[in-house]
LUMZALO-617110 format. One line per 8 residues: number of its first residue (from 1); their letters; for each residue x, y, z of C-alpha. Coordinates in pm, 1 decimal, decimal comma. Layout:
LUMZALO-617110
NUM) a) X Y Z; ...;
***
This chain:
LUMZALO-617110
1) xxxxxxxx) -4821,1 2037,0 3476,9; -4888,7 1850,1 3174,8; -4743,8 2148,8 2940,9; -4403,7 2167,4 3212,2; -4350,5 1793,3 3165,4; -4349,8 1792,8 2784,9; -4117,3 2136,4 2793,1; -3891,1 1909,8 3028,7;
9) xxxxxxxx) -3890,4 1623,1 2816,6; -3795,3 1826,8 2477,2; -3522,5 2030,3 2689,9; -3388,3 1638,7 2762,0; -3424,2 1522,4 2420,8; -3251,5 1866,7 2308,4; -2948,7 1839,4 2524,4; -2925,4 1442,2 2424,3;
17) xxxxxxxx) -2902,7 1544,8 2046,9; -2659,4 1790,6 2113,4; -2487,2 1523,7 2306,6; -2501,4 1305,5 2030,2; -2374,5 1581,2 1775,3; -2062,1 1665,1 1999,3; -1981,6 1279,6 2032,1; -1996,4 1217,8 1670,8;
25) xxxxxxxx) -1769,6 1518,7 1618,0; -1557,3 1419,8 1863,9; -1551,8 1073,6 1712,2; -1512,2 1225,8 1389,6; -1196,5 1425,2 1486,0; -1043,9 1158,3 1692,6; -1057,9 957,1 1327,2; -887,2 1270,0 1161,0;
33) xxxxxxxx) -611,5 1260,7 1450,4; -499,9 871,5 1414,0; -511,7 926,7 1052,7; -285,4 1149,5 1045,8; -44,0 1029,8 1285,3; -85,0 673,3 1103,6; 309,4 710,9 1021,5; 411,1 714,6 1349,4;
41) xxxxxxxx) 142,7 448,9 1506,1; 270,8 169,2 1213,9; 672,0 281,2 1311,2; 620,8 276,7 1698,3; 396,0 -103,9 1573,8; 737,2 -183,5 1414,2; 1001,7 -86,4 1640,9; 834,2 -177,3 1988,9;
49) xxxxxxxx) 826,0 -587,8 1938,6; 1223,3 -580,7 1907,8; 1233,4 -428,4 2285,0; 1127,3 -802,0 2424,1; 1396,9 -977,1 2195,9; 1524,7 -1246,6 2381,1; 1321,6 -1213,2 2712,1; 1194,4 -1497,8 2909,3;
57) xxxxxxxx) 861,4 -1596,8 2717,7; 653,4 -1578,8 2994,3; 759,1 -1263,0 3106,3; 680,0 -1105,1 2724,3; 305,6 -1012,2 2802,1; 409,2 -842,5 3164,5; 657,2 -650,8 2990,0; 431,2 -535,3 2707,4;
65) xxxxxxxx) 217,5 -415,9 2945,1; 421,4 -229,9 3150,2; 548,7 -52,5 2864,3; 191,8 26,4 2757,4; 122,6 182,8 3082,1; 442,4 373,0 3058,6; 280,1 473,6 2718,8; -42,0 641,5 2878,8;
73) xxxxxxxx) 173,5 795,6 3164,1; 371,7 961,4 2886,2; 77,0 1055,8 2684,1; -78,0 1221,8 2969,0; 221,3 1418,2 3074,3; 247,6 1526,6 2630,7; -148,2 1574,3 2670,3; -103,4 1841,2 2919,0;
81) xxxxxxxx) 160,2 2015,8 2779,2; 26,7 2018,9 2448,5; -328,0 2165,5 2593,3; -111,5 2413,7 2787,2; 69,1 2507,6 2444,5; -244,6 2516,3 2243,7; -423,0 2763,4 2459,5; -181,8 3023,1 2523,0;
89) xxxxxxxx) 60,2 3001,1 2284,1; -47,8 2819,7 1966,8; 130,8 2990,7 1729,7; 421,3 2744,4 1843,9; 239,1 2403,2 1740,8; 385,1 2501,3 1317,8; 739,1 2494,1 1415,7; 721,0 2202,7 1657,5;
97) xxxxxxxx) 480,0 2017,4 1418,4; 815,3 2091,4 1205,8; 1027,1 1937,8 1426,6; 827,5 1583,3 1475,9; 857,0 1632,6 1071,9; 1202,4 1648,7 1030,7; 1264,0 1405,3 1318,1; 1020,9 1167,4 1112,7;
105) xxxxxxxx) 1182,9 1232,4 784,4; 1538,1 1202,3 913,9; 1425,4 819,5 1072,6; 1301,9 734,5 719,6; 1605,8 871,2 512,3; 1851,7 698,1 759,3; 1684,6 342,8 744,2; 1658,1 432,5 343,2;
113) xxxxxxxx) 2014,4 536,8 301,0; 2130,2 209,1 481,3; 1873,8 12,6 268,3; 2079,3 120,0 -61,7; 2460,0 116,4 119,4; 2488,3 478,1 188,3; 2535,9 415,9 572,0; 2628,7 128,5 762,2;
121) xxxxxxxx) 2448,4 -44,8 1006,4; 2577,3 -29,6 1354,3; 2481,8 -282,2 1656,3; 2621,1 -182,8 1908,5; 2345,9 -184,9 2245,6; 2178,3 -478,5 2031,0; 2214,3 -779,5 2258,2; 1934,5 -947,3 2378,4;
129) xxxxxxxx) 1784,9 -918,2 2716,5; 1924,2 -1215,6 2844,0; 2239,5 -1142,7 2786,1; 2238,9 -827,6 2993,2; 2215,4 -956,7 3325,3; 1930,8 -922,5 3579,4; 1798,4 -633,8 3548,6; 1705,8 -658,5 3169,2;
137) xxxxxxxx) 1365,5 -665,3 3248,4; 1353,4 -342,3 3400,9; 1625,8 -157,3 3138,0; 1430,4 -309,2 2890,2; 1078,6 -126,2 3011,1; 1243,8 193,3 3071,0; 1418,8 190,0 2756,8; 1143,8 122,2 2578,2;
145) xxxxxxxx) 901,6 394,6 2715,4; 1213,9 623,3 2663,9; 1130,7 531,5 2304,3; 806,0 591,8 2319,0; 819,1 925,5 2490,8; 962,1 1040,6 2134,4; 693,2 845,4 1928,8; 403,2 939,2 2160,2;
153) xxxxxxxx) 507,3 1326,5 2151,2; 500,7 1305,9 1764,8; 131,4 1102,4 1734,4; -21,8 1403,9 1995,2; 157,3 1704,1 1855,1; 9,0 1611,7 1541,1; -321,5 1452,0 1630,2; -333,1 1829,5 1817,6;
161) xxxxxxxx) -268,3 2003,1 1508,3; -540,0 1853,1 1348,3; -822,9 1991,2 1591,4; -628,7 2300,8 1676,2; -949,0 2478,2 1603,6; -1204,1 2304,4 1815,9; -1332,2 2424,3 2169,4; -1093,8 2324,1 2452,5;
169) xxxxxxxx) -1309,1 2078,4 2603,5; -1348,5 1914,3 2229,7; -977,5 1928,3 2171,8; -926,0 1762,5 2572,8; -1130,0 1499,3 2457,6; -1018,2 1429,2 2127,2; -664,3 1386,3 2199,5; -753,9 1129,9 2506,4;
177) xxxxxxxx) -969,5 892,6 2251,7; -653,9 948,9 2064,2; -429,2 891,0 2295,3; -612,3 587,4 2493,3; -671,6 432,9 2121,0; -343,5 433,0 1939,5; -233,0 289,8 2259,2; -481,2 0,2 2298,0;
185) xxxxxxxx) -411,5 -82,8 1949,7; -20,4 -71,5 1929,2; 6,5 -249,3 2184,0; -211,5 -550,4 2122,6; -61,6 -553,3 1832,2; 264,9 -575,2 1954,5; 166,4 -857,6 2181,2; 15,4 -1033,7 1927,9;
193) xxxxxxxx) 360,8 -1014,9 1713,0; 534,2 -1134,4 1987,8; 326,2 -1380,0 2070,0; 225,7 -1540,2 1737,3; 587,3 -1771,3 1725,1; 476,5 -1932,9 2030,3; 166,4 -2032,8 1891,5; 321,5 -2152,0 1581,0;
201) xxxxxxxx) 576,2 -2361,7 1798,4; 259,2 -2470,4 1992,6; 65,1 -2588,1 1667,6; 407,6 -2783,4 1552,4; 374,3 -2974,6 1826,4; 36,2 -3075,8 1768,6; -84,3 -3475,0 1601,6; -229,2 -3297,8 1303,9;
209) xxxxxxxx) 60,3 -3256,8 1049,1; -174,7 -2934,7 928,3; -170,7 -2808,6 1237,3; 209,7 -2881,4 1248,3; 278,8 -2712,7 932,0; 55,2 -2426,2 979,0; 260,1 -2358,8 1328,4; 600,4 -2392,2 1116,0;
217) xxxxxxxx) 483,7 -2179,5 849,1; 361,2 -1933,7 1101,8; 683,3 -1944,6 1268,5; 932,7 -1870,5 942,9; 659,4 -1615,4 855,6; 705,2 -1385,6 1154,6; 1061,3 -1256,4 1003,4; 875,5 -1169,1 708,9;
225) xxxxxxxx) 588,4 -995,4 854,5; 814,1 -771,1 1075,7; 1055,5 -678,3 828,4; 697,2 -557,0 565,8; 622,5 -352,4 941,3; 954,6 -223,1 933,2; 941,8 -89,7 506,8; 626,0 19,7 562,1;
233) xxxxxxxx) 659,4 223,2 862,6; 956,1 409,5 667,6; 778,9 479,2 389,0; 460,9 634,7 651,5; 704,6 838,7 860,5; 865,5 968,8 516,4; 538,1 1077,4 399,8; 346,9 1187,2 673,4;
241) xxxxxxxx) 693,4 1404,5 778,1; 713,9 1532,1 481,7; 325,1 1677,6 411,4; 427,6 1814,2 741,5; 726,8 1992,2 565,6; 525,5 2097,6 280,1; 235,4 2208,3 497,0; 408,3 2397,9 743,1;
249) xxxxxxxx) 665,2 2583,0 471,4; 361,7 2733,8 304,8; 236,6 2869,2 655,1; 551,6 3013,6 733,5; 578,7 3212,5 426,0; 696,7 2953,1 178,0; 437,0 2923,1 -112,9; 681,6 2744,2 -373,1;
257) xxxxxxxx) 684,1 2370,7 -256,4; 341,9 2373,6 -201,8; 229,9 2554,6 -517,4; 420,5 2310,6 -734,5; 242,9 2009,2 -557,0; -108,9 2214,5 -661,7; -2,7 2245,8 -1021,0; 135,4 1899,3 -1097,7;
265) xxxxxxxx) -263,9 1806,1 -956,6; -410,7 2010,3 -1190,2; -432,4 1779,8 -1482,5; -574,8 1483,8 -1309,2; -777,6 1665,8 -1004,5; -1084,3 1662,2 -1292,8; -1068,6 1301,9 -1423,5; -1413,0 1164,7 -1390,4;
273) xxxxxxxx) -1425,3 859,5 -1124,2; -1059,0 836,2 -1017,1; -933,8 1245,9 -1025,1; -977,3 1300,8 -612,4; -755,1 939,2 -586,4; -505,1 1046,6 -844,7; -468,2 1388,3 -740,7; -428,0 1262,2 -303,2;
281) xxxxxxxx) -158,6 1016,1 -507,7; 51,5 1340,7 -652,5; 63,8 1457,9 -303,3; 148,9 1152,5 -136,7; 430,2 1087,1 -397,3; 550,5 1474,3 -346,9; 550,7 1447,6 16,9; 750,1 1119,3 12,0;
289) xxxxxxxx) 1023,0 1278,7 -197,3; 1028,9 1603,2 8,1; 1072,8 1367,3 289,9; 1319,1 1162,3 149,0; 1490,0 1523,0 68,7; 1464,4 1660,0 343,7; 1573,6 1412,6 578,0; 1910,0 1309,5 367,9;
297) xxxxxxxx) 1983,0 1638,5 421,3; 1928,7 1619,4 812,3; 2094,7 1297,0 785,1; 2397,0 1489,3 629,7; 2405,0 1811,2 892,4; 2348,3 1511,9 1178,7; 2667,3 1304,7 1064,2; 2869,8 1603,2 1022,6;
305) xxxxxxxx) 2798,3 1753,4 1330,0; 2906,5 1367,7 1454,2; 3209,9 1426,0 1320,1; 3348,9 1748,1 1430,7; 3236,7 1654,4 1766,3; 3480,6 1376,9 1681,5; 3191,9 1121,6 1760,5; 3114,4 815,9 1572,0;
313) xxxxxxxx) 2736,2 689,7 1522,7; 2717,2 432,7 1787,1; 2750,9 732,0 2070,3; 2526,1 990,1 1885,2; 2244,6 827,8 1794,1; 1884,9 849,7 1921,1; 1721,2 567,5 2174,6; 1487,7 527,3 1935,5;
321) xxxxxxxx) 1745,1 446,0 1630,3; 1870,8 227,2 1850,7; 1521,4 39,1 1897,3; 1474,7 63,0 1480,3; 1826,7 -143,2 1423,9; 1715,5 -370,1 1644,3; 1406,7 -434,5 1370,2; 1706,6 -534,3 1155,5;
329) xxxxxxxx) 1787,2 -751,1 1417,2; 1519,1 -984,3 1445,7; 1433,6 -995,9 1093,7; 1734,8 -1221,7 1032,7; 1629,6 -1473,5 1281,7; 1246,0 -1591,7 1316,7; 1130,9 -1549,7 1659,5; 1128,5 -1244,9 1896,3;
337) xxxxxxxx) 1197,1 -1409,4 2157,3; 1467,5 -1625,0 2323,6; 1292,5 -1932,0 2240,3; 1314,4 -1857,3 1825,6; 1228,9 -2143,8 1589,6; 1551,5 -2308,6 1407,0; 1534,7 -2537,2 1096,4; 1623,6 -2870,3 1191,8;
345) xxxxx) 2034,6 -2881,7 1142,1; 2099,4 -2541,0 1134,7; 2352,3 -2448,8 1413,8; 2292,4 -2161,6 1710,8; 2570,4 -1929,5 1697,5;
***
């Protein structure tokens, strides 16, 4: 009876290390997935905050979180498809991985390209919420989870990609950490954004002129902090799109771009201390000007496709471009929402 217990007992403590193993793998490959899709999670960071531009304050947080759950609806729907697409046909996740690329690389090279004057900026769609009548609150969520449809398809496709070769129920898993993560985080990030000028207009109105010029330096500081978002984001998406690029060419048969990123490592892979950080640096750097590359050249195909279909930029452009300009947007005044700070004699327009 004795020995049966014991037996028992070490099946249990057997099954709970193998538990243990599987959780730490799975925790371990969720970590590989985010990374990865870090491009996309500081873009979607950047864009979503200009959705709630000039919405009733104290509808802000409702409206965040509505779009959030809008968020894990999508990524649920993706989840499944993506599971579906893995297990029967998964010789299909390199091309679409390909497509999120060039989708990610043609974002960056567009905001780039109107950074340095090559394209204009266009506004059209950009008013704020309260200026479009009633039922802003509810074009405003479904816009916005139209938007992150796109993003949320890109962070799974290639969060999947990444764990392509674990068991199903691993992969399953993996992807809804992932998914129930990235989500959690972008979005109390986001509400923080939004949220942080009404705490700095809270603090200026407090006795202690620290307090008060904490809040107004908080306040003027939000522009700032959205437009670094904003660069940053571009410069992610530009990268992470193009290792995408250079990843999936050399699967598909195309050895040159990826060769050439292997031989300009070579001479500082075997420095002593800082080779493994110098050599991830070459690739970065290569991937960012594939990127670049590659999506000017979408960019190009994209306007000129625009113009023999005799349609200008404002009608052919993504939702999500749309959601990007309106980063410009905000940047130039220092609130997100309606109730934006204003230096003392400057007028509203």
């Amino acid at each position: 009876m004795a020995g049966g217990l014991a037996a028992l007992l070490d099946d249990v403590a057997a099954l709970a290390r193998m538990a243990a193993a599987n959780a730490d793998d799975i925790a371990a490959a969720s970590g590989r997935a985010s990374a990865k899709a870090a491009g996309v999670v500081v873009d979607d960071t950047a864009v979503t905050p200009q959705f709630v531009k000039g919405v009733d304050p104290k509808r802000e947080l409702p409206i965040i979180a509505k779009i959030a759950r809008g968020s894990l609806i999508n990524k649920a729907i993706i989840i499944v498809l993506a599971m579906l697409l893995s297990q029967f046909i998964p010789w299909l996740l390199t091309p679409l991985l390909m497509v999120g690329g060039t989708y990610l690389c043609y974002e960056g090279a567009h905001k780039i390209l109107q950074l340095i004057g090559l394209l204009e900026h266009h506004t059209a769609g950009d008013e704020p919420a309260v200026q479009r009548g009633a039922d802003a609150e509810k074009s405003v969520v479904s816009g916005a989870v139209r938007t992150d449809f796109i993003l949320s398809a890109e962070i799974m496709v290639i969060s999947l990609k990444e764990v392509a070769d674990e068991a199903f129920w691993s992969r399953l898993i993996t992807l809804i950490v992932v998914a129930v993560v990235i989500t959690v985080a972008v979005y109390g990030v986001v509400a923080l954004l939004v949220k942080l000028d009404d705490i700095g207009l809270a603090m200026m109105t407090k006795d202690s002129a620290g307090a008060a010029k904490f809040g107004e330096a908080l306040v003027r500081a939000m522009p700032v902090v959205l437009r670094i978002i904003e660069y940053v984001g571009m410069l992610a998406m530009l990268w992470v799109g193009g290792h995408i690029i250079l990843v999936g060419l050399d699967k598909l048969g195309w050895h040159a771009p990826e060769n050439l990123v292997h031989a300009l490592q070579g001479p500082v892979a075997g420095l002593a201390g800082i080779g493994g950080f110098l050599s991830w640096l070459v690739e970065t750097v290569c991937s960012l000007i594939l990127g670049i590359i590659w999506g000017s050249v979408v960019v190009g195909v994209v306007a000129l496709i625009q113009r023999l279909r005799g349609k200008g930029h404002e009608d052919g452009a993504p939702t999500v471009q749309a959601g990007r300009e309106r980063t410009g947007g905000a940047a130039a005044g220092t609130g997100t929402g309606s109730h934006a700070y204003r230096p003392e004699g400057s007028s509203e327009s």
